[in-house]
C-alpha positions as CSV (number, residue, x, y, z in Angstrom):
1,X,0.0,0.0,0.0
2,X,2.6,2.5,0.9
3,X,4.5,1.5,-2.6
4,X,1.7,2.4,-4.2
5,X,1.0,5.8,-2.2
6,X,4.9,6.3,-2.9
7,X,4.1,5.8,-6.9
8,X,1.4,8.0,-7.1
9,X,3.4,11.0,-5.2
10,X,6.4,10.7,-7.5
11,X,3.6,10.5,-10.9
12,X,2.5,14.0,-9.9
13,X,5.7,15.4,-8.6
14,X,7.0,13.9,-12.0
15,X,3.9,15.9,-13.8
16,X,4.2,19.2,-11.7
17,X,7.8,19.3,-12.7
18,X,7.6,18.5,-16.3
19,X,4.4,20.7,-16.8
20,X,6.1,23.7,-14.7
21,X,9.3,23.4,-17.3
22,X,7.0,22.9,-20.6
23,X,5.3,26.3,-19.1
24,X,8.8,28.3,-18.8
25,X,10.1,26.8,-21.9
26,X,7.2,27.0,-24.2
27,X,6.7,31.0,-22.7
28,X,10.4,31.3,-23.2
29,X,9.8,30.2,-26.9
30,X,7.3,32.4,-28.0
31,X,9.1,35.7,-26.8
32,X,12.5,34.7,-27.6
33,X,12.4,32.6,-30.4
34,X,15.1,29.5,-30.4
35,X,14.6,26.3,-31.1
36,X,16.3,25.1,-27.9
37,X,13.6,26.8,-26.5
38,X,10.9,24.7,-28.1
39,X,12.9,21.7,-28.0
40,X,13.0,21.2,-24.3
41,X,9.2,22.2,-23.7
42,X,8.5,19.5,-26.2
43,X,11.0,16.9,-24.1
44,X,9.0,18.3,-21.2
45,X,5.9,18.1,-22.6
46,X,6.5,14.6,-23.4
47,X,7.0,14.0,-20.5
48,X,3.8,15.7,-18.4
49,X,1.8,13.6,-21.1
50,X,3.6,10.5,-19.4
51,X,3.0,11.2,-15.8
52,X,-0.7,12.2,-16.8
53,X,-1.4,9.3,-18.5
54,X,0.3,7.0,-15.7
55,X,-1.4,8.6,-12.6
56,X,-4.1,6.2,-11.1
57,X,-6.6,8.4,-9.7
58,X,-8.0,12.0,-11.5
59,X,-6.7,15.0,-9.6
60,X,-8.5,17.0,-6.9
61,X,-10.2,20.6,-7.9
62,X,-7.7,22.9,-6.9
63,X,-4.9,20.7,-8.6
64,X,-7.2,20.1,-11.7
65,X,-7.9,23.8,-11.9
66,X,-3.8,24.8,-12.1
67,X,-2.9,21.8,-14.2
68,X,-5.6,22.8,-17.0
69,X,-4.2,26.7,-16.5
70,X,-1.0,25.4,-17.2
71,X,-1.6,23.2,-20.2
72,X,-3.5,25.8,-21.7
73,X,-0.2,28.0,-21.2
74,X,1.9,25.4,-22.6
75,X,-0.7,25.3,-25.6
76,X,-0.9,28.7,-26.5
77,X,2.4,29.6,-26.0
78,X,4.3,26.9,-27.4
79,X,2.4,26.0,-30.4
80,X,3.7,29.3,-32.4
81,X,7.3,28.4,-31.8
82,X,6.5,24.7,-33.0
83,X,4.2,25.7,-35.9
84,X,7.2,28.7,-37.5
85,X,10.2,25.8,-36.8
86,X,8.1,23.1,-38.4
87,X,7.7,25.9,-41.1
88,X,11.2,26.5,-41.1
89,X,12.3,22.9,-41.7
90,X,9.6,22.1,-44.3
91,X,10.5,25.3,-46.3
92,X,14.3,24.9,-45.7
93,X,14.0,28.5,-44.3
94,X,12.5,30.1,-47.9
95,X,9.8,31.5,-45.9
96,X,9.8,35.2,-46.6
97,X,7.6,37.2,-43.9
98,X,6.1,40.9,-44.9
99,X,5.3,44.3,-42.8
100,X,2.4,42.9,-41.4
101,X,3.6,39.2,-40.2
102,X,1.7,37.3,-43.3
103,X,4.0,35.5,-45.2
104,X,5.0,36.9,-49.0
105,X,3.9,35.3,-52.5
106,X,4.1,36.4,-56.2
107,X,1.4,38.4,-57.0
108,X,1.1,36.5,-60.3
109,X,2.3,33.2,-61.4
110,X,5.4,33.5,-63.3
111,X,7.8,35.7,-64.1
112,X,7.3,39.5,-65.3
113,X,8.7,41.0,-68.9
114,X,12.4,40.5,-69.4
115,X,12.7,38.2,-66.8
116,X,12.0,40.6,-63.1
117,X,10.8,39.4,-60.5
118,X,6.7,39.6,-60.2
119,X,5.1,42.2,-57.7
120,X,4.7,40.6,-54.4
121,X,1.5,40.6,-51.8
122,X,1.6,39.4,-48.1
123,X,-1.0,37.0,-47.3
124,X,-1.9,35.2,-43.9
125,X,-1.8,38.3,-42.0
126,X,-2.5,38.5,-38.1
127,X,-1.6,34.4,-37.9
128,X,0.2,35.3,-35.0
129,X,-3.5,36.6,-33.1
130,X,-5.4,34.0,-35.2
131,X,-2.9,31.0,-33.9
132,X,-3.4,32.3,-30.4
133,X,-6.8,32.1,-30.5
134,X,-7.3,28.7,-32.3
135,X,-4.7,27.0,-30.0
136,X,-7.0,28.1,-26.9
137,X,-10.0,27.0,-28.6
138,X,-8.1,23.6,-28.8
139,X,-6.6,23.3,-25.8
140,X,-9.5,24.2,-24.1
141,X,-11.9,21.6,-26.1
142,X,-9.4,19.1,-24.9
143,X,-9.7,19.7,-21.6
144,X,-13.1,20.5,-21.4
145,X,-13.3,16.2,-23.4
146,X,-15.4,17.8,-26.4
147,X,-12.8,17.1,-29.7
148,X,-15.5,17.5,-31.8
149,X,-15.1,21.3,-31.4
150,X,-11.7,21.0,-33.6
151,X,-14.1,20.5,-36.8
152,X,-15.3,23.9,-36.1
153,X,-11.9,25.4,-35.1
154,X,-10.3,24.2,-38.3
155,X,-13.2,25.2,-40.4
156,X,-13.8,28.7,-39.3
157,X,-9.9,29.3,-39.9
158,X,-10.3,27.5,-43.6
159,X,-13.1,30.0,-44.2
160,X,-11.4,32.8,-42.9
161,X,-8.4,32.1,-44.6
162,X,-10.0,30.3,-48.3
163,X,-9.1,33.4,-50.4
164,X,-5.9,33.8,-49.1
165,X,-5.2,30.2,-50.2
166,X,-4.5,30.6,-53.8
167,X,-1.1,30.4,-54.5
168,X,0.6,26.9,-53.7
169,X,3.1,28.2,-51.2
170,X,0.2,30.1,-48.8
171,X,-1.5,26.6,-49.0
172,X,1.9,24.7,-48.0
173,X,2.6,27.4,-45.4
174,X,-1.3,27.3,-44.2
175,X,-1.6,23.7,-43.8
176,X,2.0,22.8,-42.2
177,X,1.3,25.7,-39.5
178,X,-2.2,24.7,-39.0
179,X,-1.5,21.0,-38.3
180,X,1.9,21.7,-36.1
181,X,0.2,24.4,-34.1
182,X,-3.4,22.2,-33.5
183,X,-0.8,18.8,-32.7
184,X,0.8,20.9,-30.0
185,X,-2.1,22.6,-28.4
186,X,-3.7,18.8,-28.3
187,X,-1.2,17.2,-26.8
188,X,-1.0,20.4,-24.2
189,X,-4.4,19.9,-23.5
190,X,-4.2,16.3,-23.0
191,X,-2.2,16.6,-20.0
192,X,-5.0,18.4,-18.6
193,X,-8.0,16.2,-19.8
194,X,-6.0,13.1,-18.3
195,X,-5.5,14.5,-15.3
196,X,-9.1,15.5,-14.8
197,X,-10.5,12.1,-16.1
């Protein structure tokens, strides 16, 4: 009996730790961007997944209640740094950014008279506000055990974004950042859900 006491104290020592350094890490990520940033609150948000999914018995409120507010941090947060370096290894680093923080493409296909290069438009502007918004809206579906609210959260930004979509490189760009930014705010949320199950 007391092993199993002693088991369930390190699983959410284990969890408070990992979850506490995904937090610092993934915040540290967003406002100054390195990838050994992201990398270690992935490691430690491997991790909180672990301990989440190995703890016996759901947590009480007050735990539940800071666990959730810090998987949605981790969520939010982190899922910017992990959608722009998943950007930045599918693109080889080609991704050209404009004023606005949309992302650059030829305003026509092709290449002008005497060979220039065509006029240029940004497109995906405010991704940065739209990201934040759409990992919460995960995160907190996650937690809250209603998935079925990621249909509407990826089909409100495929509206919002369907005119946008027309040259091949905005639909590379939106679908690589979409999918890395919704895995990470899932797997943040999970933490949360598991604990609270």
């Amino acid at each position: 009996m007391t092993t199993w006491y002693l088991g369930e104290l390190l699983g959410w020592i284990l969890l408070a730790l990992a979850l506490g350094a995904a937090t610092v890490f993934a915040v540290l990520a967003y406002w100054r961007p390195r990838r050994l940033h992201l990398w270690l609150a992935a490691g430690a948000l491997a991790l909180a997944l672990v301990a989440a999914a190995s703890l016996p018995s759901p947590a009480p409120l007050g735990i539940g209640v800071l666990t959730s507010a810090a998987a949605i941090a981790v969520a939010v947060f982190g899922g910017g740094p992990a959608a722009a370096v998943a950007l930045d290894l599918a693109m080889g680093g080609s991704v050209r950014h404009g004023l606005h923080g949309g992302i650059l493409v030829d305003a026509k296909h092709g290449e002008d008279v005497a060979g220039a290069r065509p006029a240029q438009r940004e497109v995906l502007r405010g991704g940065r506000t739209i990201g934040v918004l759409e990992r919460l809206a995960t995160a907190g579906a996650i937690v809250a055990g209603f998935p079925e609210a990621l249909a509407i959260v990826v089909a409100v930004k495929g509206v919002g974004r369907f005119t946008e979509l027309e040259a091949p490189e905005a639909r590379e760009r939106f679908i690589i950042g979409t999918l890395a930014s919704l895995i990470w705010a899932a797997a943040a949320g999970l933490v949360a859900h598991l604990v609270l199950r």
